[in-house]
N, C-alpha and C positions, 0 to 999 in steps of 0.2 A: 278427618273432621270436616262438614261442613261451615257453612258460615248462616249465622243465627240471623231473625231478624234486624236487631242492632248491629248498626256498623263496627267496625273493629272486634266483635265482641265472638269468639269461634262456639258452635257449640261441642259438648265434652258429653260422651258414653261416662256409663257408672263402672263399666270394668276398666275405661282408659284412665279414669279419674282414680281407684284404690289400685293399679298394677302395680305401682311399687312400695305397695302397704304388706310388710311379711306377715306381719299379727298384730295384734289389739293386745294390750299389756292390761291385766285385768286388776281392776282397783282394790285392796284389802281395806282393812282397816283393823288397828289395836287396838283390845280390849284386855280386860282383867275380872274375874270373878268375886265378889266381893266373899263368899259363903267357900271357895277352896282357896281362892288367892289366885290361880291359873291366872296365867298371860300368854295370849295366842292371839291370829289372824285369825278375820273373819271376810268372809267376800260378803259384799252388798247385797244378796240373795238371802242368808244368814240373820240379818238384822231389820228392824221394823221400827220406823218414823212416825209416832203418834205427836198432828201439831193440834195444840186448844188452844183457847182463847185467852190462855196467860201463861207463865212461865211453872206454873205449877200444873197444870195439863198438859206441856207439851216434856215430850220424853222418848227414847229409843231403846228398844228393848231386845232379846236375845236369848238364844238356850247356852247354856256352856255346855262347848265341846267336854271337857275334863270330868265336870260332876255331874252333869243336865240339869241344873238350879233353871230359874228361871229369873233372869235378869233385867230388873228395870233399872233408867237412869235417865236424872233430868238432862234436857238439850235446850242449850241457850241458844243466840241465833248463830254464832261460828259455827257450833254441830250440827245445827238444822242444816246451814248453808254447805258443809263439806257433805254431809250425808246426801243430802237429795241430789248434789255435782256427783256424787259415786256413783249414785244409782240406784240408792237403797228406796226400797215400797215406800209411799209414804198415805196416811192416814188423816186427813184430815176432821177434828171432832166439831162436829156442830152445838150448840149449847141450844136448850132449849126453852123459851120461854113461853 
């Protein structure tokens, strides 16, 4: 490792910096189908983050694995906040006047 322009401060490569990362623990999340009842994981690739401009446009949506319904549900701000921290797409709706 060299030494950076700041003193004390060394600089760090990207492969010295993850060498002793084995894997990325990949985030799920639970859901349940309202139309079979199923309850399964879904990876954050799986589900979609629509936010609007009030708590009645904003909502996250999904296929079911089980039946292939197509699943909406509203997202207050804890859902918004854990969904967008996973990973999951997010959509922002513009309203138009």
């Amino acid at each position: 490792m060299s030494e950076s322009a700041i003193p004390g401060v060394q600089e760090m490569s990207v492969a010295s910096a993850f060498a002793g990362m084995r894997s990325v623990t990949r985030t799920v999340f639970r859901a349940g189908c309202p139309d079979c009842r199923g309850r399964f994981e879904l990876a954050a690739g799986a589900l979609r983050l629509a936010i609007g401009a009030s708590s009645k446009t904003t909502f996250y949506s999904f296929t079911c694995p089980d039946c292939g319904a197509l699943v909406r549900k509203p997202a207050g701000e804890r859902i918004v906040e854990l969904l967008t921290g996973g990973g999951v797409r997010t959509l922002r709706l513009h309203s138009t006047l």
